[in-house]
C-alpha positions as CSV (number, residue, x, y, z in Angstrom):
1,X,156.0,35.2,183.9
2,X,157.6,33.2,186.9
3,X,156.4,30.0,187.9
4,X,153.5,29.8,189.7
5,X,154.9,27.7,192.5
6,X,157.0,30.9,193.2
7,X,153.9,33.4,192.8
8,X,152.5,32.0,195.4
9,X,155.1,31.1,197.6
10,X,155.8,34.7,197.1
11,X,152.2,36.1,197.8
12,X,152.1,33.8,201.1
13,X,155.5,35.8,202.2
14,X,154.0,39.2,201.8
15,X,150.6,38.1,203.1
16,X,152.7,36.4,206.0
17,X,155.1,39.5,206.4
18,X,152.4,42.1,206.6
19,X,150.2,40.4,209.2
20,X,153.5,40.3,211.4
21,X,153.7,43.5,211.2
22,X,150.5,45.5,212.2
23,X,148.9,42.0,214.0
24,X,148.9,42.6,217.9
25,X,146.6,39.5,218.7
26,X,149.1,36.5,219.9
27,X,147.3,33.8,218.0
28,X,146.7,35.8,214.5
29,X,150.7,36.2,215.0
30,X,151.4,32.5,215.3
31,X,149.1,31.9,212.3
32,X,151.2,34.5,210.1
33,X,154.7,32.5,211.0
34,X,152.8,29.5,210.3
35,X,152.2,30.4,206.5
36,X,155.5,31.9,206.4
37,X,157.1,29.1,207.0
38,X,155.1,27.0,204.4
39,X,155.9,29.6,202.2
40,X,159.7,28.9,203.2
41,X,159.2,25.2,202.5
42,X,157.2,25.7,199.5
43,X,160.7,27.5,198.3
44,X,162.9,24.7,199.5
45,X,161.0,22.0,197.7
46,X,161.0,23.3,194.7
47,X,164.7,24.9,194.9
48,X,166.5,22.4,196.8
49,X,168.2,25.5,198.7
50,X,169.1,25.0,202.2
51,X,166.1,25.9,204.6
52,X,168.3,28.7,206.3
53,X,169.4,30.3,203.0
54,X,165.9,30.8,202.1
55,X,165.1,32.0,205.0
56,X,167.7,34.4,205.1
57,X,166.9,35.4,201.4
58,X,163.2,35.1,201.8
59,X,162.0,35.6,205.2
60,X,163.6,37.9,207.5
61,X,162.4,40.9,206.0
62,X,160.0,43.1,208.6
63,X,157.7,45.5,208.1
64,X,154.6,45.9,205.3
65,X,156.3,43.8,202.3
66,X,157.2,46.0,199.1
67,X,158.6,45.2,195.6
68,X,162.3,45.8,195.7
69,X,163.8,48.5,193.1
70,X,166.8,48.0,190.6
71,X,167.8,51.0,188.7
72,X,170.0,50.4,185.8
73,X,172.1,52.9,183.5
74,X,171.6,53.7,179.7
75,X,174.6,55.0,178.0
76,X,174.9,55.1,174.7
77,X,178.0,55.9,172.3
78,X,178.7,55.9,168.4
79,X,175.0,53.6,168.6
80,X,176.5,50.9,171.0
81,X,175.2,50.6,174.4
82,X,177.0,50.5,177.6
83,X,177.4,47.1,179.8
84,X,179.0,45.3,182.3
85,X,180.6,41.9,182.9
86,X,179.3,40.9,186.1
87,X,181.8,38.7,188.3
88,X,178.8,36.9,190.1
89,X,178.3,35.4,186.6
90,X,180.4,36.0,184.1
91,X,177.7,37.8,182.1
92,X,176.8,41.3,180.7
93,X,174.4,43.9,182.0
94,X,173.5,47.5,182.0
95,X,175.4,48.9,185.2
96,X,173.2,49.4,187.9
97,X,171.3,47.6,191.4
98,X,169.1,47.6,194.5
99,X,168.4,51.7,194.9
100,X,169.9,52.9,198.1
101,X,167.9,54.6,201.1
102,X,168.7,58.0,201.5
103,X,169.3,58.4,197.8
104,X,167.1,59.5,194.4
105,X,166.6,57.0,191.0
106,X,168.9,59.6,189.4
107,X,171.4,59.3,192.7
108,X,171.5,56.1,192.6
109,X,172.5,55.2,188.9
110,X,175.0,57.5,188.6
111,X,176.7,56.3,191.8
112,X,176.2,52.8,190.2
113,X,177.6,53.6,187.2
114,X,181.0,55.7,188.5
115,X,181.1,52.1,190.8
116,X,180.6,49.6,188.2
117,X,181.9,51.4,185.2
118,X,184.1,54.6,185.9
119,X,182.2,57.0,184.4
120,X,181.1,60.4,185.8
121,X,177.3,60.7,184.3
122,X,174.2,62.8,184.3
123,X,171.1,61.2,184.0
124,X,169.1,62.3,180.6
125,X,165.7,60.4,180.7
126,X,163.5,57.9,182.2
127,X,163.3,55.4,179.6
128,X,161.2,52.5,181.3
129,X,159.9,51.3,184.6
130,X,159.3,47.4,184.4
131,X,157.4,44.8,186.6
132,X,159.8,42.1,186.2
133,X,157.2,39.7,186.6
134,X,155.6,40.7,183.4
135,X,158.9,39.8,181.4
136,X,160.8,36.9,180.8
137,X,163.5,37.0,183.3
138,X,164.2,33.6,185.4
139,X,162.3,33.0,188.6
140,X,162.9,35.4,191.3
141,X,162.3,35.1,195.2
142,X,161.4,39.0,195.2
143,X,158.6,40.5,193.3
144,X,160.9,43.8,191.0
145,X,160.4,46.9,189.8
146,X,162.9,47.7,187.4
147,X,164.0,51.6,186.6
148,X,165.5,52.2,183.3
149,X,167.7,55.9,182.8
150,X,169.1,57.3,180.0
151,X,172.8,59.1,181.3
152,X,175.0,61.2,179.6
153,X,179.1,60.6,180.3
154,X,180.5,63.8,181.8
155,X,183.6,62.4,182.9
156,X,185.9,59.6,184.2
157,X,186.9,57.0,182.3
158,X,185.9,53.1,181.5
159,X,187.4,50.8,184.3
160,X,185.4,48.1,186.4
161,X,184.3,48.1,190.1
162,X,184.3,45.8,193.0
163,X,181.6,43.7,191.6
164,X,182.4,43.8,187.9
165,X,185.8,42.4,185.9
166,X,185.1,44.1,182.7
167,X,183.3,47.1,180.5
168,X,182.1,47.3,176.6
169,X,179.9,49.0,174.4
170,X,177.5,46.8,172.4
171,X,176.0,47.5,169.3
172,X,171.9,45.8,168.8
173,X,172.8,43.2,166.8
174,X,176.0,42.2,168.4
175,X,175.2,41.6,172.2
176,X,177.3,40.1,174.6
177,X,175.8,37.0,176.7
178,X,173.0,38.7,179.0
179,X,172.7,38.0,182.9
180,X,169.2,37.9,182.3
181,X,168.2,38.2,185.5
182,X,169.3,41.5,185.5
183,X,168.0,42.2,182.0
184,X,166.7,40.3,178.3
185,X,167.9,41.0,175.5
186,X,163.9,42.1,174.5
187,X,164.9,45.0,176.9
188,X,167.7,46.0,175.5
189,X,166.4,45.9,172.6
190,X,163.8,48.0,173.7
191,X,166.1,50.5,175.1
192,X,167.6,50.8,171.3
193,X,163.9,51.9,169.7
194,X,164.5,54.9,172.2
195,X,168.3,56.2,170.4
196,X,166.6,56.0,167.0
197,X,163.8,57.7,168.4
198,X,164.5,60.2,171.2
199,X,160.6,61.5,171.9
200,X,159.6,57.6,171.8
201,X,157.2,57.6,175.0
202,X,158.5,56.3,178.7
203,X,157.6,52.4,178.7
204,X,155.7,50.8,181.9
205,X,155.0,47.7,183.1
């Protein structure tokens, strides 16, 4: 659902990244960092960011090009759902991020959540995993994959993290201001049909 500038600004990276990365031949090479950097300026025209912020952003990755994964925490608690002020925008989300090399999706959140939110948890279920680009989140500059996990709180208690200046529970119909480029309120939403019915089927795509 982004843009299409950005789709294909997006596909010429990966295309561009990929043949940097297994091409031997010299000329194929400077072909591939020839569409990369269109790709680059493609970005910059249509952003207005700086040339070497998108290319820090957008085009220093090596190696065959992936979609990045964000794994994010569902806890819920007297039918309200855990979230997190974020201090990059002032705005609410499920606790979670990038997953970490070396670590599982089930690692991951519950580190993420201890981090952002205090609490010792045990992850439950996987509720969802999402293409981002097949929901109505802003543009991104990476193509997502979003994993959704339902935790139980063992422990700990509610106090924020590094990268957070505030916890609440929500209830459906009384939801903080999203960062929606972390997650829409059709998600959360979505994550709500799964407490009123626990054997409601994992969701992809």
């Amino acid at each position: 659902m982004s843009d299409k500038w950005l789709e294909w600004a997006k596909r010429i990276q990966a295309l561009s990244q990929s043949g940097l990365s297994f091409s031997k031949d010299v000329y194929d090479r400077e072909r591939y960092e020839e569409l990369r950097s269109i790709s680059t300026e493609i970005m910059q025209e249509y952003t207005g960011l700086e040339m070497k912020k998108i290319k820090d952003l957008f085009a220093n990755e090596e190696g065959y090009q992936t979609p990045k994964v964000d794994v994010r925490g569902v806890v819920f608690k007297d039918n309200r759902i855990l979230m997190v002020k974020e201090k990059i925008d002032d705005k609410w989300s499920l606790p979670g991020g990038f997953c970490d090399i070396g670590l599982s999706p089930g690692e991951n959140i519950v580190k993420e959540i201890k981090e952002e939110a205090g609490y010792d948890a045990t992850p439950v279920k996987l509720l969802a995993l999402l293409d981002l680009n097949k929901h109505a989140h802003p543009p991104q500059p990476y193509h997502y994959y979003k994993i959704l996990i339902q935790c139980r709180v063992t422990g700990g208690e509610g106090k924020s993290g590094v990268e957070t200046k505030g916890i609440g529970f929500f209830e459906e119909d009384h939801l903080p201001e999203l960062s929606v480029g972390r997650n829409t309120e059709s998600q959360i939403k979505m994550l709500f049909e799964f407490l009123r019915d626990p054997r409601k089927e994992t969701v992809f795509d």
